[in-house]
Structure formats: C-alpha cells, structure tokens
C-alpha positions as CSV (number, residue, x, y, z in Angstrom):
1,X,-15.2,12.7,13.1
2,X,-16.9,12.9,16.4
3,X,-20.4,12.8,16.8
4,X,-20.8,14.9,20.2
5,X,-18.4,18.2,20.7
6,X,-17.6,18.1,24.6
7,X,-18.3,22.2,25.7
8,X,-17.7,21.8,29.6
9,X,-17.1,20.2,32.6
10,X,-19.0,20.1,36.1
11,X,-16.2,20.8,38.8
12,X,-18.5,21.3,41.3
13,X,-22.0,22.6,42.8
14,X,-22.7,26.1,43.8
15,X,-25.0,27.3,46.2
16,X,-27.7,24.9,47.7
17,X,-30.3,25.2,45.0
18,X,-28.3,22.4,42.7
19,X,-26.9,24.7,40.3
20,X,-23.6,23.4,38.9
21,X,-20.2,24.9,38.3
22,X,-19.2,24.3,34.7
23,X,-15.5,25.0,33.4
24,X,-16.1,25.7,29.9
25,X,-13.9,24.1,27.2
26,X,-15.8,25.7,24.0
27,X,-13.7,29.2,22.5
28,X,-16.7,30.9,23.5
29,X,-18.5,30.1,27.0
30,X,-21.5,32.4,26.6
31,X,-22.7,30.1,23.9
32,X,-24.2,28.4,26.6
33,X,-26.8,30.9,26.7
34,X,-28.1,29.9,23.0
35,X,-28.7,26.2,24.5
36,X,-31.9,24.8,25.0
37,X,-30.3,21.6,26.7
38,X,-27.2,19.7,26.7
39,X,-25.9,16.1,27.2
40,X,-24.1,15.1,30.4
41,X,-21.7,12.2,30.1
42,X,-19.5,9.9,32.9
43,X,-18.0,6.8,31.5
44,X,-21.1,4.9,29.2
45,X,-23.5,7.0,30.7
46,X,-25.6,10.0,28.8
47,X,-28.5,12.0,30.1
48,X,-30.1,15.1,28.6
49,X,-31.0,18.0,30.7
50,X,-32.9,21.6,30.1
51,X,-31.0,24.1,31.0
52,X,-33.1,26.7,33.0
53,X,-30.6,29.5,33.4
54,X,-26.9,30.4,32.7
55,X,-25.0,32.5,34.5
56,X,-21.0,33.7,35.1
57,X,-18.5,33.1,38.2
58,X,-15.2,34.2,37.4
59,X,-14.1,31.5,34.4
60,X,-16.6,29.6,35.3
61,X,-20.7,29.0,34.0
62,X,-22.8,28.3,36.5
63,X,-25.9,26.7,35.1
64,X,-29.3,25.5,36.4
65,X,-30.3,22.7,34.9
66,X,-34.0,20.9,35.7
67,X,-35.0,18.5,37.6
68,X,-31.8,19.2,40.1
69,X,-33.4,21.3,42.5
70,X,-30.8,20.6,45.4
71,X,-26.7,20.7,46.2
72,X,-26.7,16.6,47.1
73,X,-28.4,16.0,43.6
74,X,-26.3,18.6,41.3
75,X,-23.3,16.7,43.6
76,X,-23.7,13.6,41.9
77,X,-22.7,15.0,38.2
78,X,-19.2,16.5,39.6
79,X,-16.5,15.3,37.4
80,X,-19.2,14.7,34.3
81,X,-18.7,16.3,31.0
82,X,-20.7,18.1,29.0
83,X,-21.5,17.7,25.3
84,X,-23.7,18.6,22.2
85,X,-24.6,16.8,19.3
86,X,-21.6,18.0,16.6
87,X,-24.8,19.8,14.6
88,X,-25.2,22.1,17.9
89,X,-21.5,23.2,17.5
90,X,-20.5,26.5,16.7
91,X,-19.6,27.4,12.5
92,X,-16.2,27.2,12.2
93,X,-14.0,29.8,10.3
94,X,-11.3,28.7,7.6
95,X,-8.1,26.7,9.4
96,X,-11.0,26.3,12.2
97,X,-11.4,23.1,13.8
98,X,-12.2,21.3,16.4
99,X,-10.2,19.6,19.2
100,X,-11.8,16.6,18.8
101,X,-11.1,16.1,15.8
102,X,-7.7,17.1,15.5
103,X,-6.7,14.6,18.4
104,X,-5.8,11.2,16.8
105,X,-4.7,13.2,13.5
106,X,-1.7,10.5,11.9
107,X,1.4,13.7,11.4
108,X,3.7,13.8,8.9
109,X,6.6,16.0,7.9
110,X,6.8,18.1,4.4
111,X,10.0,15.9,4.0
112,X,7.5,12.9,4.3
113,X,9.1,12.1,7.7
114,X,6.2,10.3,9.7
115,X,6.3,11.8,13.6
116,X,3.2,10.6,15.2
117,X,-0.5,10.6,16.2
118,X,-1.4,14.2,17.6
119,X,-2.4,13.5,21.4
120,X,-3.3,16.8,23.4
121,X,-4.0,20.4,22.2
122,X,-2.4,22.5,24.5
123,X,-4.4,26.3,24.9
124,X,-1.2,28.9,25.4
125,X,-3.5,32.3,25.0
126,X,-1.1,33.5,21.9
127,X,-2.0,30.3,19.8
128,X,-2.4,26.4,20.4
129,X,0.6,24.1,20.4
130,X,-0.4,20.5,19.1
131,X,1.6,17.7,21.5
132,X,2.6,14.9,19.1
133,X,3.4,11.4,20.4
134,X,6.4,10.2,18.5
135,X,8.4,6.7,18.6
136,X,12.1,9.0,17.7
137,X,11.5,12.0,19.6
138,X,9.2,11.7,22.4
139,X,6.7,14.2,22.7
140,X,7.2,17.4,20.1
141,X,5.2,20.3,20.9
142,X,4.1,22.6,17.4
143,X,2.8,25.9,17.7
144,X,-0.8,26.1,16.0
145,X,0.6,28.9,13.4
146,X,0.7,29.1,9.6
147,X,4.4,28.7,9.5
148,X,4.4,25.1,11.1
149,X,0.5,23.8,10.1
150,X,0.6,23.1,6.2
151,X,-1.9,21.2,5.9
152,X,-4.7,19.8,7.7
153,X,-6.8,16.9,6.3
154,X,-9.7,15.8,9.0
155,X,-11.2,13.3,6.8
156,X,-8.4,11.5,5.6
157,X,-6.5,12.0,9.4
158,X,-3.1,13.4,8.6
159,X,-2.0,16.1,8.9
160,X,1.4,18.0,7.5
161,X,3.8,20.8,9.3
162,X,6.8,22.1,8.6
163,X,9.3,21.8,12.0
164,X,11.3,25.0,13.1
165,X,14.4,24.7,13.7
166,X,14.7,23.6,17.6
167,X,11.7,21.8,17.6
168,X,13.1,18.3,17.7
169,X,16.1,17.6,19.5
C-alpha cells in the first residue's frame, strides 16, 4: 500500500500574489478546505507547506500556501504534485479504494486466466474503467462495475473480474 495519497497537481500560478492553480485528482476537491498543510513532491523531492486559503476556478483549486508570497516563487512548483500522508485520506466506503493502490494490482480471470498488472485508471464520469497491460491482448480496458470486478484483494495484489463478451479481441 502507499504511504502518501497524491490529491492534486500545480498546473500553474494565478495572479501575482503566488497562489497556485491546483487540478485536483481526489473524488472530492473541496477536501482541500479540511487541510491544515499538504506535501509537495517533484522527482526525490518533498516539502510541506501551510495552506493559508483555498479557493475555486472553474475545475480547478487555487490555493495560497505560505511562505510563497509572489508569482516567480509559486512558478517554481508548476508541474509538482500534491500529496497527504495515507492517514489524511478520506474514509473509504465498501468496493472503495484508492487509485494508488489499485495500480500494480496482478489481474486474473474467474476462469483462472492470468491477464496482467492493472496500469492506469481511466475516470469516464458513468464509472472507472481499469486499463490492464496484457502479454496476449494488449491493453484491455474493464469497466469499474459489479458485473466485471469480482473481487478485489489490495493486500495480497490481485485482483479477479469476470470479461464481457467483447472485451478481448
């Protein structure tokens, strides 16, 4: 399991007074608001920052975070995710989980076919579809619903479906 739940990305600054644009990657971007601080990240690199205020553009958060009181500053963090301990994260509800730790999952058929590793989680609006790398098929793409997801096992990493018709070729 991961240790830190990424919840955003800086795209960009706003304004001159080095508040950053965020696009959110958390279900819910207003949970922003309950944050004290969060933990920005480029490559090896963390540093914690208070966040000061949170507000709303559009799709986007624009936060202020201290100690970057100016547009060339709040520059430097474009492109720089944003993360939480996994403690921070929101509870999940049952068949809830998150990204992170689904990516990686080892897939397997009910008929005890092995597919692939789970690669991408693709957002559609009606429900997720889970891209799985496979050697036989290439990439298969399995919508995030009851009738395909049997099983899900985040400790152990596997995780079981049951393929539509049409869904391999």
């Amino acid at each position: 399991m991961e240790k830190f739940l990424k919840i955003g990305a800086v795209t960009s600054t706003h304004g001159v007074k080095g508040e950053v644009k965020v696009y959110p990657t958390t279900d819910d971007p207003t949970r922003f608001e309950d944050l004290d601080e969060v933990i920005l990240t480029k490559n090896s690199r963390q540093e914690i920052h208070e966040i000061q205020s949170v507000r709303y553009f559009k799709n986007m958060v624009i936060l202020k975070l201290k100690d970057i009181d100016d547009m060339t500053k709040a520059e430097t963090y474009k492109t720089w995710d944003i993360i939480i301990p996994r403690e921070m994260g929101v509870e999940l509800e049952e068949d809830e989980y998150y990204q992170a730790d689904l990516i990686g999952l080892e897939v397997s058929t009910e008929e005890g076919e092995y597919l692939g590793k789970l690669k991408d989680v693709l957002e559609t609006g009606a429900n997720d579809v889970y891209v799985v790398k496979t050697e036989q098929y290439g990439e298969v793409l399995i919508p995030a619903i009851k009738a395909c997801i049997l099983n899900v096992d985040i400790e152990g990493g596997k995780m079981l479906v049951h393929l539509l018709p049409g869904l391999i070729g």
